[in-house]
C-alpha positions as CSV (number, residue, x, y, z in Angstrom):
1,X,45.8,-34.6,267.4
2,X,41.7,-34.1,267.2
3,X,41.0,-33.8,263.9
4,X,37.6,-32.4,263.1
5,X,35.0,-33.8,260.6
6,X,34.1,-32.4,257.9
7,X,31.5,-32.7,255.4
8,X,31.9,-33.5,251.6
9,X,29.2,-31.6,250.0
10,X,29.8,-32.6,246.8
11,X,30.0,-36.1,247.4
12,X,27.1,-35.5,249.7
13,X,24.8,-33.7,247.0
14,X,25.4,-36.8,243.9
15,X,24.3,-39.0,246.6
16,X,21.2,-36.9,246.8
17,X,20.4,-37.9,243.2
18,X,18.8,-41.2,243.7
19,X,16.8,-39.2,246.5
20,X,16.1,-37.0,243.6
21,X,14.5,-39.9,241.2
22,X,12.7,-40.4,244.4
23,X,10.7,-37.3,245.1
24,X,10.3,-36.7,241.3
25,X,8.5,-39.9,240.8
26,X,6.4,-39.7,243.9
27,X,5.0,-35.9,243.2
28,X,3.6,-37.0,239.6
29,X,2.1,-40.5,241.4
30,X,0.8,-38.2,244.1
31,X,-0.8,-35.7,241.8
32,X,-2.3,-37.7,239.4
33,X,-3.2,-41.1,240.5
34,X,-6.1,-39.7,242.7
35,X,-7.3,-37.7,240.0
36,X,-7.2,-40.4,236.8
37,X,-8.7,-42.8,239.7
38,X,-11.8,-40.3,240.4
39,X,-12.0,-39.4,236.9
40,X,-12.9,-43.2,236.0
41,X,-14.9,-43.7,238.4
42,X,-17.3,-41.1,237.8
43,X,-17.2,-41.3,234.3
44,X,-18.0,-45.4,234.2
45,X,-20.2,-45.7,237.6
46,X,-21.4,-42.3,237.6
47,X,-22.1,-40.1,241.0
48,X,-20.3,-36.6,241.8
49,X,-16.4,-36.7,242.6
50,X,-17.1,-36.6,247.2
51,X,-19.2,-39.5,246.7
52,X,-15.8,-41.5,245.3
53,X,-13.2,-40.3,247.6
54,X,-13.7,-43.0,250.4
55,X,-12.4,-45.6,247.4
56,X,-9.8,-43.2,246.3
57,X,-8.1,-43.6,249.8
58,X,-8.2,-47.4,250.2
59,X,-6.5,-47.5,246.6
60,X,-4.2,-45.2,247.1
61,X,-3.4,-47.2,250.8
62,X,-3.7,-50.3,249.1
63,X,-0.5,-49.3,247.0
64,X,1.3,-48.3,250.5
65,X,1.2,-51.3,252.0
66,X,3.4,-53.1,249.8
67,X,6.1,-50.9,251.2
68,X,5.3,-52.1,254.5
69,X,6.9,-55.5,253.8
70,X,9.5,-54.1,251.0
71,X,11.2,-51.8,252.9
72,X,12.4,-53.6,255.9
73,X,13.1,-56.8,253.8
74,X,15.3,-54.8,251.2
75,X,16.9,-52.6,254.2
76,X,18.2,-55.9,255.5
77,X,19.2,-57.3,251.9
78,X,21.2,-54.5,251.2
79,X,23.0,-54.7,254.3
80,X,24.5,-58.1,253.8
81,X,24.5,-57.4,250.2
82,X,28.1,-57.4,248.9
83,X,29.7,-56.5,245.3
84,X,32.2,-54.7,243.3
85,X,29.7,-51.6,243.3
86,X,28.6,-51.5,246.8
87,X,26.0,-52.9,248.9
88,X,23.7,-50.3,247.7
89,X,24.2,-49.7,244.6
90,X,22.8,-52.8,242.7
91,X,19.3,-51.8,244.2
92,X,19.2,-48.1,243.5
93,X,20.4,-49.0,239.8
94,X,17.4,-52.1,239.3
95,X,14.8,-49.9,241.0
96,X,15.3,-46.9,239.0
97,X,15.5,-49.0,235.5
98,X,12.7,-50.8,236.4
99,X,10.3,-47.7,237.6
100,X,11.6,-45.4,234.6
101,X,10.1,-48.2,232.3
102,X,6.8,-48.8,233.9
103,X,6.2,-45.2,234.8
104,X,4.8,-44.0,231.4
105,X,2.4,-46.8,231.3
106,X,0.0,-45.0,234.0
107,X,-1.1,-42.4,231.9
108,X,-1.5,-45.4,228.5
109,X,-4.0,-47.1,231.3
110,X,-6.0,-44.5,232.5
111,X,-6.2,-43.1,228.4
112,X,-7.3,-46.1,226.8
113,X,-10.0,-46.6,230.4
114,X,-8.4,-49.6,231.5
115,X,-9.1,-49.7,235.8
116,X,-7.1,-53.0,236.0
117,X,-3.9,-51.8,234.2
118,X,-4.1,-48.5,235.9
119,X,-4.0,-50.7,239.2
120,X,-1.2,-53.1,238.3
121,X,1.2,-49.7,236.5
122,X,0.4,-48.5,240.2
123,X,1.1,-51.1,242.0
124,X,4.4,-51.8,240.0
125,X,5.9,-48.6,240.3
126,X,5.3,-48.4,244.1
127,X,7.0,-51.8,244.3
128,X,10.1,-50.6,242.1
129,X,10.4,-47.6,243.8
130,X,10.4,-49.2,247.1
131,X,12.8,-52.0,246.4
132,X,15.5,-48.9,246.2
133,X,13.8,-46.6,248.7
134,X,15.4,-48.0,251.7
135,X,19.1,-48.5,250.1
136,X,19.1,-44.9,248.0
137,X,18.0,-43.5,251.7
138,X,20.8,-45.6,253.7
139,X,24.2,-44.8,251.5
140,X,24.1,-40.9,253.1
141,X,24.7,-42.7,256.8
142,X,26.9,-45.7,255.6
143,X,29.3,-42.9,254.4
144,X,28.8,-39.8,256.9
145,X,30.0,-39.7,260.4
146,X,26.6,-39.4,262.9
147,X,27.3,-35.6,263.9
148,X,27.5,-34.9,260.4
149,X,24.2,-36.4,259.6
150,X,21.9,-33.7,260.4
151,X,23.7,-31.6,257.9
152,X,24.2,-34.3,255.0
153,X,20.3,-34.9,255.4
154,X,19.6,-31.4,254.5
155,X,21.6,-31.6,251.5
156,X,20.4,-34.7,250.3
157,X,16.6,-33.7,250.8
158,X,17.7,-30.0,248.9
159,X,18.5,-32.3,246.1
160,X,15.0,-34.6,246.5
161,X,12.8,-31.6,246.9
162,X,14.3,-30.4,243.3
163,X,13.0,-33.3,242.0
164,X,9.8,-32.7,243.7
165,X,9.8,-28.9,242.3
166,X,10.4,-30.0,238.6
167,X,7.6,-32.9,239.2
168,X,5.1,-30.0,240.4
169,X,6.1,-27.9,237.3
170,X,4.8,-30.4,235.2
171,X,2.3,-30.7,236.7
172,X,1.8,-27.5,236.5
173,X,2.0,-26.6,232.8
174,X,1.1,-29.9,231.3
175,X,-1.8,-31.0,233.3
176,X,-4.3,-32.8,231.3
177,X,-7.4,-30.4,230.6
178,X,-10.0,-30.8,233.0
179,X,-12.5,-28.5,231.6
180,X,-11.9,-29.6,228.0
181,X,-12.6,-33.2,229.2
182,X,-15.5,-31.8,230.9
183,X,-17.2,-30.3,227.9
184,X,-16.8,-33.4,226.0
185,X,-13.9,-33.0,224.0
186,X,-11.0,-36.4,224.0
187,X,-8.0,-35.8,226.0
188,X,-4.5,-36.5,224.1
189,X,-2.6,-39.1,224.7
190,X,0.6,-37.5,224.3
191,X,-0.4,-34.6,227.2
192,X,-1.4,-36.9,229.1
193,X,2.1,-38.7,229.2
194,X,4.2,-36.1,228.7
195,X,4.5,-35.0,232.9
196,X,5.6,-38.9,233.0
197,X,7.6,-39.2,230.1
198,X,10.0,-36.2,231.2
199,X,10.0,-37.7,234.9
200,X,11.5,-40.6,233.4
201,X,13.8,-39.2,231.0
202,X,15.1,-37.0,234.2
203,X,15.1,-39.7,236.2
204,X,17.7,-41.8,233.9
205,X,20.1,-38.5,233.8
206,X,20.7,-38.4,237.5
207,X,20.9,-42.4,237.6
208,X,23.4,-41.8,234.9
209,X,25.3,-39.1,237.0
210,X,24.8,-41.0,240.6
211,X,26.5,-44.1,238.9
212,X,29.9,-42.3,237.2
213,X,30.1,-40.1,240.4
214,X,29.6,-42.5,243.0
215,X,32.5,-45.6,243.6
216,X,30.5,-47.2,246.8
217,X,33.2,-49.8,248.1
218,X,36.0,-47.1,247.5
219,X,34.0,-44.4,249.3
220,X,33.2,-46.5,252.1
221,X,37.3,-46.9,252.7
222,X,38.4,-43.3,252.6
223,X,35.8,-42.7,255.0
224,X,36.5,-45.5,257.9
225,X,38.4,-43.5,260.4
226,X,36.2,-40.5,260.1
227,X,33.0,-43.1,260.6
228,X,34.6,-44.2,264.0
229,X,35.6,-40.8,265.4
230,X,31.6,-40.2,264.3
231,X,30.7,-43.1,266.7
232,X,32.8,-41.4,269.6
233,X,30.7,-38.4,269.0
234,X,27.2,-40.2,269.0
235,X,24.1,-38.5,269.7
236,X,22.9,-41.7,271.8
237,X,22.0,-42.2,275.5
238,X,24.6,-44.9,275.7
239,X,27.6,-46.0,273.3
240,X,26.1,-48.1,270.0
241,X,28.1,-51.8,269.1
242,X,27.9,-54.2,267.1
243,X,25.6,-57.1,267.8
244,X,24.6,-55.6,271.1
245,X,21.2,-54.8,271.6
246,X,20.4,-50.9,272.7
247,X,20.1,-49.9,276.1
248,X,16.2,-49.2,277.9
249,X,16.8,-45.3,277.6
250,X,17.6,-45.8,273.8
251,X,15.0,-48.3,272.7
252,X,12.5,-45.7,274.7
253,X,14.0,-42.8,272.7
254,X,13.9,-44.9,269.3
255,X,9.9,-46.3,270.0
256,X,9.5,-42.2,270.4
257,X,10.9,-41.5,267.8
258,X,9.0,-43.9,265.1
259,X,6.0,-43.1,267.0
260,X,6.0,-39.3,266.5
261,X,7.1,-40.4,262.7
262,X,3.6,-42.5,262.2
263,X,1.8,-39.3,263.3
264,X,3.7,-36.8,261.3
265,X,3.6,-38.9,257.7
266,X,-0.2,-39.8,258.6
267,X,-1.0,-35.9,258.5
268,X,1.3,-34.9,255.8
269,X,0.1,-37.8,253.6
270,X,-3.4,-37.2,254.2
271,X,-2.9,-33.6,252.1
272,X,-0.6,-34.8,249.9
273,X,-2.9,-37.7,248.9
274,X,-6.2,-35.5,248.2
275,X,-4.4,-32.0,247.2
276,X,-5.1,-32.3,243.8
277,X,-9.1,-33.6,244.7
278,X,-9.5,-30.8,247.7
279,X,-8.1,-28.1,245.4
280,X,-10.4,-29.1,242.3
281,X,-13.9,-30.4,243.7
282,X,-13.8,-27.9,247.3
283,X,-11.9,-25.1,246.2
284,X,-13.4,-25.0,242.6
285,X,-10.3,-24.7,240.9
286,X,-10.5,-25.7,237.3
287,X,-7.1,-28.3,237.7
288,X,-5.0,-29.1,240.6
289,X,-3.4,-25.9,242.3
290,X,-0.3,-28.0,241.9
291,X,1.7,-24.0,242.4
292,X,0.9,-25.2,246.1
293,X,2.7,-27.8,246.5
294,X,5.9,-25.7,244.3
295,X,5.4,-23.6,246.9
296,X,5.6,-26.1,249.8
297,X,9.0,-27.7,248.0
298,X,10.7,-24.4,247.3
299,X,10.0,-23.5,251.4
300,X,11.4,-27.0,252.3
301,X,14.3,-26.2,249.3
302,X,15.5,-22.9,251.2
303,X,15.1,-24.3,254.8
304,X,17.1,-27.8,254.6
305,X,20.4,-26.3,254.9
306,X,19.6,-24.2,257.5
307,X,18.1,-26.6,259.3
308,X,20.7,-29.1,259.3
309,X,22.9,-26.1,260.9
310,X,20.6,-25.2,263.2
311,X,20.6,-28.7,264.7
312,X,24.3,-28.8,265.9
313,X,23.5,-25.2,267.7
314,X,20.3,-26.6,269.8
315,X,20.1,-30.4,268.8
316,X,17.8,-31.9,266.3
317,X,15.4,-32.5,268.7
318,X,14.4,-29.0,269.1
319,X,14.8,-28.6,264.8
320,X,11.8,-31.3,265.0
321,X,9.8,-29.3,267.5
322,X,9.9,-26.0,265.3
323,X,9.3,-27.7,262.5
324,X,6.3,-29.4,264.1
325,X,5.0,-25.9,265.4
326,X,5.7,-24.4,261.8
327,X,3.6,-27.1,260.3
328,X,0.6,-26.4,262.6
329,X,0.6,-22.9,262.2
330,X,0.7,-23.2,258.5
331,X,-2.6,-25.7,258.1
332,X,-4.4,-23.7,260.6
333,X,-5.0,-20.6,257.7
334,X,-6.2,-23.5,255.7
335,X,-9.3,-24.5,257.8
336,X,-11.0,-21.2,256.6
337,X,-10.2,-21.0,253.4
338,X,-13.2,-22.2,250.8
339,X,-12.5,-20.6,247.5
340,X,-9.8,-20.4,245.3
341,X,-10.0,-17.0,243.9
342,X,-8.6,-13.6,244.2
343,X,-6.5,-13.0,247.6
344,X,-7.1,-16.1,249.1
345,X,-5.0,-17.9,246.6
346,X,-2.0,-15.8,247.9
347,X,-3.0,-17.1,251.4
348,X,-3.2,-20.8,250.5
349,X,0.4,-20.2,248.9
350,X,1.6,-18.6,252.1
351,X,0.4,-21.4,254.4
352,X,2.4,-24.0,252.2
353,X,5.4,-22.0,252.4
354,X,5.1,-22.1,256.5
355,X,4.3,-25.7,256.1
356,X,7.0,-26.2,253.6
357,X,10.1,-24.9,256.2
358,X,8.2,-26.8,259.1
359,X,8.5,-30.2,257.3
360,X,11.4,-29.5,256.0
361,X,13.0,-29.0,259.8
362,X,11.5,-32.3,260.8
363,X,12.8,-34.5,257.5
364,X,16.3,-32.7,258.0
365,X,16.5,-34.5,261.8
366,X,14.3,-37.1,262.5
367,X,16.0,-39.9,259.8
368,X,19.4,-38.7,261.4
369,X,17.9,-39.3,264.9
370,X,16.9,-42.9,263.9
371,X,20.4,-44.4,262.4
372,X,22.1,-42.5,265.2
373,X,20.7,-45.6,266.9
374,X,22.2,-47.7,264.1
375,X,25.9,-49.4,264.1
376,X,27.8,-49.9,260.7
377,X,25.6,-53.3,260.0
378,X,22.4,-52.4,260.5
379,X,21.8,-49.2,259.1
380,X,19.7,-50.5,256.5
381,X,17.6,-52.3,259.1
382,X,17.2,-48.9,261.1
383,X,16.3,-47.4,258.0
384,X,13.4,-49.5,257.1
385,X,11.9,-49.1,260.5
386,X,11.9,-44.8,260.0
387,X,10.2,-45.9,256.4
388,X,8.0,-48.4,257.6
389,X,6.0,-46.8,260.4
390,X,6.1,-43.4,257.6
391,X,4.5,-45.9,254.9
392,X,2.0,-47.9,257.3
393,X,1.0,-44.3,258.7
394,X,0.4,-43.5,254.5
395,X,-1.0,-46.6,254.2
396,X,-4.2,-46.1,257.2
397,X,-4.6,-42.6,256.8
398,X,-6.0,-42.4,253.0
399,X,-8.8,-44.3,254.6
400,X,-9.8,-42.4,257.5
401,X,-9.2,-39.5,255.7
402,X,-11.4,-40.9,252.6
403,X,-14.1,-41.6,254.7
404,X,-14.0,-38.5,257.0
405,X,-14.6,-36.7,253.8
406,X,-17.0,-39.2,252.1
407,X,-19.1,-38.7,255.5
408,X,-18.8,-34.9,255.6
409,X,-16.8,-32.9,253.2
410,X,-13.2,-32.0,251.9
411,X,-13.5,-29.5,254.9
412,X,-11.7,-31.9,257.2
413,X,-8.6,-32.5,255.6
414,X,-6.8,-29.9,257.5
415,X,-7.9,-30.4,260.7
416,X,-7.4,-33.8,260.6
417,X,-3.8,-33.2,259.5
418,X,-3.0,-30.1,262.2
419,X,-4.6,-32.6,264.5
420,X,-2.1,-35.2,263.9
421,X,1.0,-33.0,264.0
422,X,0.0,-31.5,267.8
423,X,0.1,-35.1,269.2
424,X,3.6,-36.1,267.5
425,X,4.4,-32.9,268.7
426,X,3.5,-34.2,272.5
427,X,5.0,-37.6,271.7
428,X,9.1,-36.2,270.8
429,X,8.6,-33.9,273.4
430,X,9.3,-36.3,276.0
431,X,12.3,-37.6,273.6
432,X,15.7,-37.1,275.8
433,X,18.2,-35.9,273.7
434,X,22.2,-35.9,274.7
435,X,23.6,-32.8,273.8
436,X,25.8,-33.1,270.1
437,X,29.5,-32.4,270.7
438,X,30.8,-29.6,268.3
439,X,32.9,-31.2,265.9
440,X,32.6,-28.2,263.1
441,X,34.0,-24.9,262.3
442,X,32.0,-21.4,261.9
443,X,30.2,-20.1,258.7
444,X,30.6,-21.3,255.4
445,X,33.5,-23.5,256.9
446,X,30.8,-25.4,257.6
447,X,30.6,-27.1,254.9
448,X,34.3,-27.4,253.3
449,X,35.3,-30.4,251.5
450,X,37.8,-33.0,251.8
């Protein structure tokens, strides 16, 4: 008898916590890295904040390319990794101690004016964050069949993106005072830690629930006949097995694929990197309009789900190529916007949210689309590829970008990004994509659980 797969949300969803810690970490980095990084240089070398932004990007690039190394290499060590607690366990639980306890010391560095520890707490966290990235990113596929992927993406993103929502919160409420720093009066230590201090404490909770919830090695058995009838259902040009390299039409579809990913990350990146900056010094707000980027996480929040539905009914591909023309409609409203007051802030808040469902369409498919290529011993391998050509796409584009706006204004940003999207757009356009067989039931059935 055919039995049909099925999804375990709830398994699927604690799994989603390390993506969680994840997220979290990387929306307080992005948010205020740039800005302790501009506010020390113009306070020590003087100059107005545009003049800076060219440095800005290569630091904030700099950090990116130790993932370009750490990713792959820790993709592949996880893979042969073997112990009571899984393969990927070990990795998720060291990176996550490890960031949580360098973390905090950002904000002690940039307090006390020290440029050099600033760089090295940087650089540290990045590094301990990536050395779990990859494995935290590859347990959802080592335990879920490949039609089911689409769908366990979605959830596990709805997870990361609340981490990204709390992390924007902060940001929100306890950014440190601009405007008091710029009249003179000392910032506090203690407001100036706090956003990292509760991003750490969180972070620690979910490690805590991942670990009790999660039994890798046992997970990994219950699962083994669903994980081959997933293989019989591939969404591949040709059948995927072990130790045999893919065929022309799927190496072609997988060089697509990580192409359109370099593009995609490059734009998105290039916003995410200089929000806070463009919000402050071109739109004149007096901190970081960090309700933006709520706004863009709540959007991606409410779409995953649907997105990862929507992709057994017309195949991922076409999920990607919404998204894609989501995201471009949403930064085009942004090339005419100057000013941060009144109305205009409602239509800065309403391009994110377009933006928000777009990139959450493409993140729901596109990972799926990768390790579809993948066979049981090289996931992790497959994985670091997706992350690679996303973190040497992060790691060029805060340059081009810094110096597009050091030579001209902030007023490129969003070009430069829509820009960007269009031609990965083109690119997984040509992608062919083998139509998924329906191995689900209707509605909420959807997601039942063992």
């Amino acid at each position: 008898m055919d039995q049909k797969l099925k999804l375990n949300t709830k398994r699927t969803l604690m799994i989603g916590l390390a993506f969680f810690t994840i997220l979290m970490m990387w929306q307080v980095y992005n948010t205020y890295c740039p800005l302790f990084i501009t506010d020390y240089l113009v306070n020590n070398y003087g100059g107005d904040e545009i003049k800076w932004q060219w440095l800005v990007g290569v630091i904030m690039a700099t950090d990116n390319v130790l993932a370009l190394g750490m990713l792959p290499l820790f993709g592949y060590f996880s893979d042969k990794t073997r112990t009571k607690i899984g393969k990927r366990m070990p990795y998720i639980i060291g990176g996550t101690i490890a960031s949580v306890v360098v973390l905090p010391l950002i904000p002690v560095m940039f307090y006390y004016n020290s440029f050099v520890g600033l760089m090295i707490c940087m650089a540290l966290v990045l590094i301990f964050m990536n050395l779990y990235r990859n494995p935290a990113v590859s347990l959802m596929p080592d335990i879920t069949p490949k039609p089911l992927r689409a769908k366990a993406n979605g959830l596990i993103n709805l997870v990361g993106y609340v981490g990204a929502i709390l992390a924007g919160v902060l940001a929100m409420l306890l950014s440190f005072d601009n405007q008091m720093a710029a009249n003179g009066a000392k910032r506090s230590l203690i407001v100036t830690m706090l956003p990292f201090i509760i991003t750490a404490v969180l972070m620690v909770l979910a490690l805590i629930l991942l670990v009790i919830k999660i039994r890798e090695n046992q997970i990994l058995k219950e699962v083994a006949d669903d994980m081959k009838r997933g293989e019989e259902l591939a969404e591949t040009n040709d059948v995927i097995k072990e130790n045999v390299p893919l065929s022309k039409k799927d190496k072609i579809t997988l060089a697509l694929i990580i192409g359109a990913t370099f593009l995609w990350f490059a734009g998105f990146n290039a916003i995410e990197t200089f929000w806070s900056n463009y919000s402050v010094y071109h739109l004149g707000a007096d901190r970081p309009l960090s309700m933006a980027t709520n706004v863009l996480a709540i959007a991606s929040l409410l779409a995953f789900v649907p997105a990862g539905l929507l992709a057994n009914k017309i195949t991922r591909k076409w999920v990607v190529l919404i998204g894609i023309i989501l995201v471009v409609a949403g930064l085009i409203p942004m090339f005419f916007i100057d000013s941060s007051s009144g109305a205009l802030v409602f239509a800065i808040y309403a391009s994110f949210f377009v933006c928000g469902v777009g990139w959450a369409f493409i993140n729901c498919c596109s990972y799926p689309m990768v390790v579809e290529l993948a066979n049981k011993n090289n996931i992790g391998r497959f994985t670091g590829l997706y992350y690679s050509a996303s973190m040497l796409s992060q790691s060029i584009t805060p340059i081009v970008i810094g110096f597009f706006i050091g030579s001209d204004d902030f007023g490129v940003l969003f070009p430069y990004a829509a820009a960007l999207f269009v031609v990965a757009g083109i690119i997984f356009f040509f992608i062919q994509n083998k139509r998924v067989v329906k191995t689900e039931k209707h509605g909420l059935e959807h997601f039942n659980t063992d």
